[in-house]
N, C-alpha and C positions, 0 to 999 in steps of 0.2 A: 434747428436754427429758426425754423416760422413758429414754432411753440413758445421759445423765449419771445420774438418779438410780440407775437399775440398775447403772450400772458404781460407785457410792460407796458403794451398799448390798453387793454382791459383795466388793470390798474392806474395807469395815469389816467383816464377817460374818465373812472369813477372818480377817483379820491381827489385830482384836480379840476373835475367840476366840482366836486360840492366845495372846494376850497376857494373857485374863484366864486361861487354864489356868496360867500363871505362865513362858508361854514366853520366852525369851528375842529379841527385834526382832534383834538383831544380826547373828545367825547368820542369818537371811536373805537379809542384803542378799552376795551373792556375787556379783561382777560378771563374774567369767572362767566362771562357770554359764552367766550369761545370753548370755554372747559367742557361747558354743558354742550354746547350744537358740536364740536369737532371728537368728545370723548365716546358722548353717544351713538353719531356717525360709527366712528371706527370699532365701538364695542358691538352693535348692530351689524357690522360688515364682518366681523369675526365667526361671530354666531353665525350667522349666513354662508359663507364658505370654509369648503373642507382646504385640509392642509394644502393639496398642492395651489390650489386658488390662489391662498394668502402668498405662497413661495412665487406662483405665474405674475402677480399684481407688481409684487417688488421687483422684480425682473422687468418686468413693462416699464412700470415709472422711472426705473434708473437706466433701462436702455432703447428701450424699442418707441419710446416717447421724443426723447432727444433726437434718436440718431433715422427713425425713421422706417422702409423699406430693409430687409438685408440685403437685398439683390439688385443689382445694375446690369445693364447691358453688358457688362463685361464679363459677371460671372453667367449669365446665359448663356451669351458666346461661348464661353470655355467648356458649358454645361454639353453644349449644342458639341463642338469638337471632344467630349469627354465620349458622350452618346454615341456618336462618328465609329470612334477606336472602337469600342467595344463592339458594337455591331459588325463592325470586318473583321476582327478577330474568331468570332462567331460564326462568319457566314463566309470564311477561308479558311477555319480549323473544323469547325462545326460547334455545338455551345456546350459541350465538355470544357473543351480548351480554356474556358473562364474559369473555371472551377477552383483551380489554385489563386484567381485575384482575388473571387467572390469570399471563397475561406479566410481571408488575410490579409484583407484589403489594406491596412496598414502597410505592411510590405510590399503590396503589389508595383511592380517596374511600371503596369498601365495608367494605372490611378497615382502615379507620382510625378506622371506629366502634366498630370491638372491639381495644382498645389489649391487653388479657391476650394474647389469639390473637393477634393481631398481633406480638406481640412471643417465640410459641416458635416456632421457624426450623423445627422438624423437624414439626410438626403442622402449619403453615402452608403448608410446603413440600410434604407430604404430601394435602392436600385439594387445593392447586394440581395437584398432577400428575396428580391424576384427573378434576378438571374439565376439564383439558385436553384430557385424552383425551375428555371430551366435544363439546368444541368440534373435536374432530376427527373427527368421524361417529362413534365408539363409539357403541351401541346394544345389545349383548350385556351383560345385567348379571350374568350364572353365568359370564362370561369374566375379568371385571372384578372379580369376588369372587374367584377363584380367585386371580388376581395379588393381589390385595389380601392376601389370604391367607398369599401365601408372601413378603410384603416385611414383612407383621407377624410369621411366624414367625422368619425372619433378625433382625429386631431382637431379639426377645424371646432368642432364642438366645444372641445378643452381651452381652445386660442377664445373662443364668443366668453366661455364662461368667465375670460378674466376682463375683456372689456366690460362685459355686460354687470361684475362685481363693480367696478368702477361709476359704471352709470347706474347703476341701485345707488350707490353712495350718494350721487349728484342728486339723486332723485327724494333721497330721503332728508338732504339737507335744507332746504326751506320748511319740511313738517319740524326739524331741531328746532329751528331757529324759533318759530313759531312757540315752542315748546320752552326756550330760553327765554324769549319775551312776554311769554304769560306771565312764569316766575318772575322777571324782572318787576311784571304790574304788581303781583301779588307782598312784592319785595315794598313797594313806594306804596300801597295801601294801606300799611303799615306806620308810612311816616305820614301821614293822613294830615296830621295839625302841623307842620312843617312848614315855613314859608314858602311862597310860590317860586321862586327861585332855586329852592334845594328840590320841590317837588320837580322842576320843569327837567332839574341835569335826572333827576332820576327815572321820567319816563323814558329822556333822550336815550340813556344810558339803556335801556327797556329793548327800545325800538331798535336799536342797532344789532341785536339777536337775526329779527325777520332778516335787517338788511343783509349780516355776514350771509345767513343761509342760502337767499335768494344768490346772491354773490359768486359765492362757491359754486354752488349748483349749476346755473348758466355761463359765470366765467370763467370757469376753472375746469369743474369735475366733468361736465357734460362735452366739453369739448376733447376734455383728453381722453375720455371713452370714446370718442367715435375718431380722433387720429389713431388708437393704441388698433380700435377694428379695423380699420383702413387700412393699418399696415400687414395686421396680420392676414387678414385676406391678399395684398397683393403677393406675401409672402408664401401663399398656398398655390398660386401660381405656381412657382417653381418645382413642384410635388407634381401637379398634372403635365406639366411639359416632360419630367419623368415618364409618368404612368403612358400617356399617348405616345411616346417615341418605341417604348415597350410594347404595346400592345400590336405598333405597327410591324413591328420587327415580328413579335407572333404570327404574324396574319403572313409574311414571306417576301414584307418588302426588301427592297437593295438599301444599304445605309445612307446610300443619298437620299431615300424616297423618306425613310421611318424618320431623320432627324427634321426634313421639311414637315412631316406630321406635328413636328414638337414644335417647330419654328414659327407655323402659323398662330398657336395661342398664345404666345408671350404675349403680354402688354404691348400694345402700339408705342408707346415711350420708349420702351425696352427692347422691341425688338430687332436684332440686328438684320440687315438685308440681307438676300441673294449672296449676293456676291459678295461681302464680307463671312457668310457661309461657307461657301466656296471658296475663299481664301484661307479662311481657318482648316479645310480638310486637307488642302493641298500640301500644307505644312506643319501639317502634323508630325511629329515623327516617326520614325522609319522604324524603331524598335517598341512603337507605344502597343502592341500587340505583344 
């Protein structure tokens, strides 16, 4: 929602001031400007990243741009009560007793009481594989952080590489533009003996290369690199409230104690209180083990 408004406010800003200076709309619209600063742009951004990049970037611009963070308050809380269940099952069976959720977590009666969780494959799939490693004698939890560690850093790396594709674009779009408007001079040098009038639409026509680039670059591409990063780190978030709820449950706390480890890093926006903590365990279900 702030993206659309920012990008209609950006646009009317430019093109309705130079309109109310008394500019002429027309002289902008150059389409073989744009061929060269936007073909080259996206032909440069190809060459530059590998397949899954170009697949991360569409995936950005068509969702994570729009819609934002994935995570609310609400799916923490559930996350927080998800955490909850599993650690008392755990630490009133012993951590075998997961071993059938962990294996099948699809089926599992635990993990279908939290339909959000249940339903993000990489967060689900991600808690699964360390409980696993529980149910298989792990006991070292500074072994188990340490991996944890470098499979959240690998993500987070892969999440930078598609912002950071996006902000290469924004970055290289003013050298286009530049590159657009050279040719465009080198185009009207050409009409050299031309009257000053056809000469004047034709540097106009020139100039408006640098302007799209610069354009793009600061109003567009550059800011939607740093919302696309923005989200995806608060979205990593949700991995280390993971990882710290785990690590505490390693260590021999009681599930009231390991989910408050995970409760205190949530986002301040996001994080639910005490006692809406405490509400959520009370009313858990009675079969979610």
């Amino acid at each position: 929602m702030f993206f659309i408004i920012g990008f209609v406010l950006v646009s009317a800003s430019v093109v309705g001031g130079y309109a109310a200076a008394g500019g002429h709309l027309e002289i902008l619209w150059q389409p073989l400007e744009f061929v060269i600063i936007f073909g080259a742009m996206f032909g440069g951004f190809i060459i530059a990243s590998p397949k899954q990049v170009l697949g991360g970037v569409g995936k950005a611009l068509g969702g994570t741009l729009l819609k934002g963070p994935s995570y609310t308050k609400a799916h923490y809380l559930e996350l927080i009560g998800c955490l909850y269940a599993v650690f008392r099952v755990a630490k009133s069976k012993g951590d075998l007793a997961l071993e059938s959720h962990v294996e099948k977590p699809e089926d599992s009666t635990l993990f279908a009481n939290f339909p959000k969780f249940a339903k993000d494959h990489h967060a689900l799939e991600f808690l699964c594989d360390y409980l696993r490693m529980l149910t298989l004698g792990t006991s070292n939890a500074y072994e188990v952080e340490a991996v944890m560690d470098m499979e959240l850093d690998g993500h987070h790396a892969e999440m930078l590489a598609i912002s950071g594709a996006i902000d290469d674009m924004g970055q290289a779009a003013p050298a286009f533009g530049i590159v657009a408007a050279v040719l465009g001079v080198i185009h009207t040098m050409g009409s050299i003996t031309e009257p000053p009038e056809v000469l004047g639409h034709l540097i106009g026509g020139a100039l408006v290369g640098t302007f799209a680039g610069i354009l793009m670059s600061y109003g567009y591409l550059g800011p939607m690199g740093k919302t696309i990063a923005a989200s995806h780190a608060s979205d990593a978030k949700y991995m280390e409230v993971i990882k710290a709820a785990v690590i505490a449950h390693m260590q021999g706390y009681a599930p009231q104690v390991s989910v408050e480890f995970a409760r205190k890093i949530i986002p301040g926006n996001m994080r639910p209180t005490f006692a809406e903590v405490e509400n959520m365990v009370q009313n858990l279900p009675t079969d979610s083990g």
